[in-house]
VOVEX-470818 format. One record per residue (C-alpha): residue number from 1; y, x negated, z; residue in three letters. Coordinates in Angstrom, 1 decimal. Example, Ala and Ser with C-alpha at 12.3 -4.5 7.8 and 13.67 -1.06 7.14 Angstrom:
- 1:-4.5:-12.3:7.8:Ala
- 2:-1.1:-13.7:7.1:Ser
//
This chain:
- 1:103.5:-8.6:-161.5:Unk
- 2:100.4:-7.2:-159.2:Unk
- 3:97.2:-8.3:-160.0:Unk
- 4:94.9:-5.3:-158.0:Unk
- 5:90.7:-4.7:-158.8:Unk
- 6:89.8:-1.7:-160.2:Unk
- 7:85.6:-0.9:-160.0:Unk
- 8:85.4:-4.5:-160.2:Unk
- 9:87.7:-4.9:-162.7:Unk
- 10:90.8:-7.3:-163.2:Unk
- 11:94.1:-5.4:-164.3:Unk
- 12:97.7:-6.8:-163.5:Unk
- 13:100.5:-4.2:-164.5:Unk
- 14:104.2:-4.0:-163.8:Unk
- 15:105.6:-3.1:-160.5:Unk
- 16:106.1:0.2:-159.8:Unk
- 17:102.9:1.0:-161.5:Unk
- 18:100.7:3.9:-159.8:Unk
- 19:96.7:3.1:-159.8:Unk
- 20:96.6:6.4:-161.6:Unk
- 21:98.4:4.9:-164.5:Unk
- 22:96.5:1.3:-163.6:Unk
- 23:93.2:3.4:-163.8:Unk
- 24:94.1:5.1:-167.3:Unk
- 25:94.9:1.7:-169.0:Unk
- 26:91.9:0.6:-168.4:Unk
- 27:90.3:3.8:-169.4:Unk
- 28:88.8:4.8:-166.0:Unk
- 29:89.1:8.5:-166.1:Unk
- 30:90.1:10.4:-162.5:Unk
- 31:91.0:13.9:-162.2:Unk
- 32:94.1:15.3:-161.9:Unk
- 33:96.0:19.0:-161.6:Unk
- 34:99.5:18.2:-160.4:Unk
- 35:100.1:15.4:-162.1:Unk
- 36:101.9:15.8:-166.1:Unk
- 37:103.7:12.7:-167.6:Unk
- 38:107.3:13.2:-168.2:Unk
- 39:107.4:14.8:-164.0:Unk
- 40:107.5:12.8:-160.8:Unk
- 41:104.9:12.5:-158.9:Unk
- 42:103.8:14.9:-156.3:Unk
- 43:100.3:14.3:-155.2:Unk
- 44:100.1:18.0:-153.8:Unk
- 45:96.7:19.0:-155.1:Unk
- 46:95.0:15.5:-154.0:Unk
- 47:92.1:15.5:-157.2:Unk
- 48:93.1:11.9:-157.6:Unk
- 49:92.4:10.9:-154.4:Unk
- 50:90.8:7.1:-154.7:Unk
- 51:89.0:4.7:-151.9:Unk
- 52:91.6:1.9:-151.2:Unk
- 53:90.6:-1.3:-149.3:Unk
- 54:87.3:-2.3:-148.2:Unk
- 55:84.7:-2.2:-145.1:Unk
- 56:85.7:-0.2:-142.5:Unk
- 57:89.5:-0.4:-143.5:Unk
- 58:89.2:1.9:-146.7:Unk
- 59:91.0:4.7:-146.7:Unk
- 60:91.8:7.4:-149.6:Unk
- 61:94.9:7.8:-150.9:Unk
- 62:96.2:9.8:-154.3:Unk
- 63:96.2:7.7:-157.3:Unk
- 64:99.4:8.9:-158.9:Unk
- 65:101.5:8.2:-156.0:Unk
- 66:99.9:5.1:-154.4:Unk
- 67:102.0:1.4:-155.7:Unk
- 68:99.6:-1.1:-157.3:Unk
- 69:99.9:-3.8:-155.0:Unk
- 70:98.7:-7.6:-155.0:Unk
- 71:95.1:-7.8:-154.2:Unk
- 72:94.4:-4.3:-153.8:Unk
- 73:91.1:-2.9:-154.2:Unk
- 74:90.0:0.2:-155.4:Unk
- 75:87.3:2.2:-156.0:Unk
- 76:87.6:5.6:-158.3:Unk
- 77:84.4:7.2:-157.9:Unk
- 78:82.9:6.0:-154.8:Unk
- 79:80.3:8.8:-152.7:Unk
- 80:83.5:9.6:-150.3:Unk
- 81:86.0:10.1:-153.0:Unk
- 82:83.4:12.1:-154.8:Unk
- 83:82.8:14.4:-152.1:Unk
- 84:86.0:14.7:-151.3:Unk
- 85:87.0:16.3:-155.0:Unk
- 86:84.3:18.7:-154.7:Unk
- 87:85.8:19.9:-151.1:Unk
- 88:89.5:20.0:-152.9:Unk
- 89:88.2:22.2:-156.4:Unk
- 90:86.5:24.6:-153.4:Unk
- 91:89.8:24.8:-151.7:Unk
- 92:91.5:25.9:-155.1:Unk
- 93:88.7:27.8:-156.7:Unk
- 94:89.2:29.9:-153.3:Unk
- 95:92.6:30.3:-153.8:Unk
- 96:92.5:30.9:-157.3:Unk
- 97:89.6:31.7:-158.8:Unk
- 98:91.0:33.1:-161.9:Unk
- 99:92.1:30.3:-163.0:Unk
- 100:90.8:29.1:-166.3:Unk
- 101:92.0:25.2:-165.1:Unk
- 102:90.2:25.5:-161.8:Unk
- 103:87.3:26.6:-163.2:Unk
- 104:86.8:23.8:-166.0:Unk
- 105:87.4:21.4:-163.1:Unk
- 106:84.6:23.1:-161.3:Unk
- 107:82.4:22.5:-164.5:Unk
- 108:83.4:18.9:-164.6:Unk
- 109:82.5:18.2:-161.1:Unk
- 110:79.2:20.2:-160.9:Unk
- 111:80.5:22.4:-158.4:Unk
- 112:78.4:25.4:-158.5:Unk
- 113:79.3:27.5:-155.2:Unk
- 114:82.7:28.4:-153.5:Unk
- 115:81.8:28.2:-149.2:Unk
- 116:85.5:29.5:-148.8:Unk
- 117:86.3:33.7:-148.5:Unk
- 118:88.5:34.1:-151.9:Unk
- 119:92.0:34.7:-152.0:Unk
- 120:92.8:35.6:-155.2:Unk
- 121:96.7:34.2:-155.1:Unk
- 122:98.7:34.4:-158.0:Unk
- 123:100.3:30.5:-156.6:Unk
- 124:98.3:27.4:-155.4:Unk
- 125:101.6:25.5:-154.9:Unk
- 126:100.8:22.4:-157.2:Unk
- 127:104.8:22.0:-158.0:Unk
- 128:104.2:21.5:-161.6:Unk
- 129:106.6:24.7:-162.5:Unk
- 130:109.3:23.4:-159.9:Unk
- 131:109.7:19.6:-161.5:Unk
- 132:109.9:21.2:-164.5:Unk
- 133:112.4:23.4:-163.8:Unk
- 134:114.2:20.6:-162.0:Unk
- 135:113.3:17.3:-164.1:Unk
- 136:112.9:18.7:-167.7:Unk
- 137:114.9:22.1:-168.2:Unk
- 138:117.5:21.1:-165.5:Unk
- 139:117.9:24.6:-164.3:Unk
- 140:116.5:24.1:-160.9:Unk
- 141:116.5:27.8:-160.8:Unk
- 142:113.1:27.6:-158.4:Unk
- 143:112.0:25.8:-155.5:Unk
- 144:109.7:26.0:-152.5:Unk
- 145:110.9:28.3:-149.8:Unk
- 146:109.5:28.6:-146.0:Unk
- 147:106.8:26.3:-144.4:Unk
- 148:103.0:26.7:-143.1:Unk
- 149:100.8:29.6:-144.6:Unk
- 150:104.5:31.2:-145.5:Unk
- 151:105.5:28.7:-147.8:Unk
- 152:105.8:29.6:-151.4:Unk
- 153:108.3:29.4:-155.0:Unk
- 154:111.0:31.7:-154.7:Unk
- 155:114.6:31.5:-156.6:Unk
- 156:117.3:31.3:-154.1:Unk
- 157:117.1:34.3:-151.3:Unk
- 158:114.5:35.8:-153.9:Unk
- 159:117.4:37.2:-156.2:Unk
- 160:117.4:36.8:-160.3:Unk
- 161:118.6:32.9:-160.8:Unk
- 162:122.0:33.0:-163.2:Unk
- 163:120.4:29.4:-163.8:Unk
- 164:117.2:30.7:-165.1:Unk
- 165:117.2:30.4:-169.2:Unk
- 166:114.0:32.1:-169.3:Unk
- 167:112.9:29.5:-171.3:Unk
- 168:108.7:30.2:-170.5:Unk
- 169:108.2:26.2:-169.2:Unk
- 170:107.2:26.8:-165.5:Unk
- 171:104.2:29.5:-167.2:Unk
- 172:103.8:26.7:-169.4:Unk
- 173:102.7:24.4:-167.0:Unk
- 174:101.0:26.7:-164.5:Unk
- 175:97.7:25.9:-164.2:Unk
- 176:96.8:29.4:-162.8:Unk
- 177:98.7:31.4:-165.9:Unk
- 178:95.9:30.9:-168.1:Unk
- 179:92.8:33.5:-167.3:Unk
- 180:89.4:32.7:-167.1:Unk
- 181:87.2:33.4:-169.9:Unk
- 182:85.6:36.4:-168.0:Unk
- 183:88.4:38.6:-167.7:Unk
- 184:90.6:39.4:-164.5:Unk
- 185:87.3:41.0:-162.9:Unk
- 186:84.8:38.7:-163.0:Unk
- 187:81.6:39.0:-161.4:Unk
- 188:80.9:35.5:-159.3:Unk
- 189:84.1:33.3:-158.1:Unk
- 190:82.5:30.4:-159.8:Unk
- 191:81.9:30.6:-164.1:Unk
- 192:79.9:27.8:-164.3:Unk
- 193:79.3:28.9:-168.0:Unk
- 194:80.5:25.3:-169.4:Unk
- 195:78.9:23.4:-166.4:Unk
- 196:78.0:19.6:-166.9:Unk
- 197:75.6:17.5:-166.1:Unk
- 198:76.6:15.2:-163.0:Unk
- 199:75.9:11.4:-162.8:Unk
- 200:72.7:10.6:-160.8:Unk
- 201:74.8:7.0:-160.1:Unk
- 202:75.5:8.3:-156.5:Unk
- 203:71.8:9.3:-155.5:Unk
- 204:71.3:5.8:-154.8:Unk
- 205:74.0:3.7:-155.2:Unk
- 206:77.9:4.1:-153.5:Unk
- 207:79.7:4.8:-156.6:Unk
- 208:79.3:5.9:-160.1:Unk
- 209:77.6:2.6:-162.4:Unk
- 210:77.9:4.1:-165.9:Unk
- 211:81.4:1.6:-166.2:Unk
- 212:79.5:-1.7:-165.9:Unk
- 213:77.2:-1.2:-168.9:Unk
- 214:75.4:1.0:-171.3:Unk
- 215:74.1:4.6:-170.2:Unk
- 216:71.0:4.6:-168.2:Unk
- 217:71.7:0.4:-167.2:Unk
- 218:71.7:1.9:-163.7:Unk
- 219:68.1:3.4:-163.8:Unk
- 220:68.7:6.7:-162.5:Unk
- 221:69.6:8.7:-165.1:Unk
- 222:67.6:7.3:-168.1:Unk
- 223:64.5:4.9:-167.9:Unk
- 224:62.6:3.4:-170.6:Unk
- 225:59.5:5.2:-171.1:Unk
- 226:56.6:3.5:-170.3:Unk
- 227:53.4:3.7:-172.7:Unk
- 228:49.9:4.4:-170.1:Unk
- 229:47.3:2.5:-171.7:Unk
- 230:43.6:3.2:-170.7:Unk
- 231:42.2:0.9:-168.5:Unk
- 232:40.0:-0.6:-171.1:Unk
- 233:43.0:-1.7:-173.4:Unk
- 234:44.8:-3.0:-170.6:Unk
- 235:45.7:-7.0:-170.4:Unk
- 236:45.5:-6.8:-174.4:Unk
- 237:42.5:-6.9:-176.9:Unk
- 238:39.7:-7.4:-175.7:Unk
- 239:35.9:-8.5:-178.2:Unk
- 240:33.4:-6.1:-179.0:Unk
- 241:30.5:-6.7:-177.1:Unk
- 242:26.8:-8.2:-178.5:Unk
- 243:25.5:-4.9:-177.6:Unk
- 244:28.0:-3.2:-179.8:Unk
- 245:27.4:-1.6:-183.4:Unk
- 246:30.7:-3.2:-184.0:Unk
- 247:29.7:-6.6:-183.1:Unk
//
């Protein structure tokens, strides 16, 4: 079985095993849209991309469809990867900004500005209603049709499928089906209504340090307070002088 490092840590798992699913045992949280357990993996929308390998060999690759190997190293939240995610939720809140699930990832990440002219498509091709047509309702009444900008989910020569059940799983898992909480007109392309607070980890180190110990270990995002004492208290206490009324 491959033993690979996670953010420093050990994990060995059975082969086969995706660093996704290596991550999640150990409780390492990375993002994901196209992924759902129970489908194969597709690695379409890229939010899980990781940093593999070290020096000036690392590379990113997406978590769910990346083997764990022997020796591997990885790194979940490192500056590149980081960045990286924020460029991908632009991508999608571009294409979709309606979209109640792009827009809670945009909260998650902190990302507060779209630099990308909006498309408003109904589609942003993640495949999740396609594998579960396939996989889970074995209908495989959709699929992706034509290549490039043209490509998109159509049922065969865009006729009603006589496999179709109209069973409601592909709206199920559509990440775009479900609205925004501002309507189908809302006023910026970016809610930021339930933004969070980001980790200051990355302002000065490479990746996020809130794994390796209790909030604030780090320094950067909470310090200990630190008491300012007058000058004449300082180096402890100190005898009245003769002089003094106290004396």
């Amino acid at each position: 079985m491959p033993t690979l490092r996670i953010d420093g840590l050990d994990v060995t798992v059975e082969p086969g095993t995706s660093i996704l699913e290596a991550a999640r045992f150990l409780g390492l949280e990375i993002p994901t849209l196209c992924h759902m357990e129970g489908l194969s993996p597709y690695g379409g929308c890229r939010l899980c991309v990781v940093e593999i390998g070290k020096g000036e060999k690392a590379r990113l690759a997406t978590s769910c469809t990346y083997p764990a190997e022997e020796g591997l190293a990885v790194r979940t939240n490192s500056k590149r990867a980081i960045a990286t995610r924020k460029m991908l939720v632009e991508l999608l809140l571009s294409i979709a900004p309606s979209s109640k699930t792009i827009q809670d990832l945009a909260a998650r990440m902190n990302v507060q500005k779209v630099r990308f002219k909006p498309r408003n498509e109904e589609c942003i091709l993640c495949g999740l209603c396609v594998r579960m047509c396939a996989e889970q309702m074995d209908a495989r009444a959709i699929d992706f049709v034509n290549r490039g900008y043209q490509r998109k989910i159509a049922t065969p020569f865009n006729k009603k499928s006589e496999t179709c059940r109209t069973c409601g799983g592909c709206m199920y898992v559509c990440p775009v089906c479900m609205l925004r909480c501002q309507g189908p007109k809302p006023p910026t392309d970016v809610c930021g209504s339930c933004l969070n607070l980001e980790p200051t980890c990355l302002e000065q180190y490479d990746d996020y340090m809130c794994y390796l110990g209790p909030t604030g270990s780090c320094g950067t995002c909470v310090q200990e307070k630190k008491i300012r004492r007058p000058p004449q208290f300082r180096g402890g206490f100190r005898p009245a002088k003769r002089d003094s009324p106290f004396h």
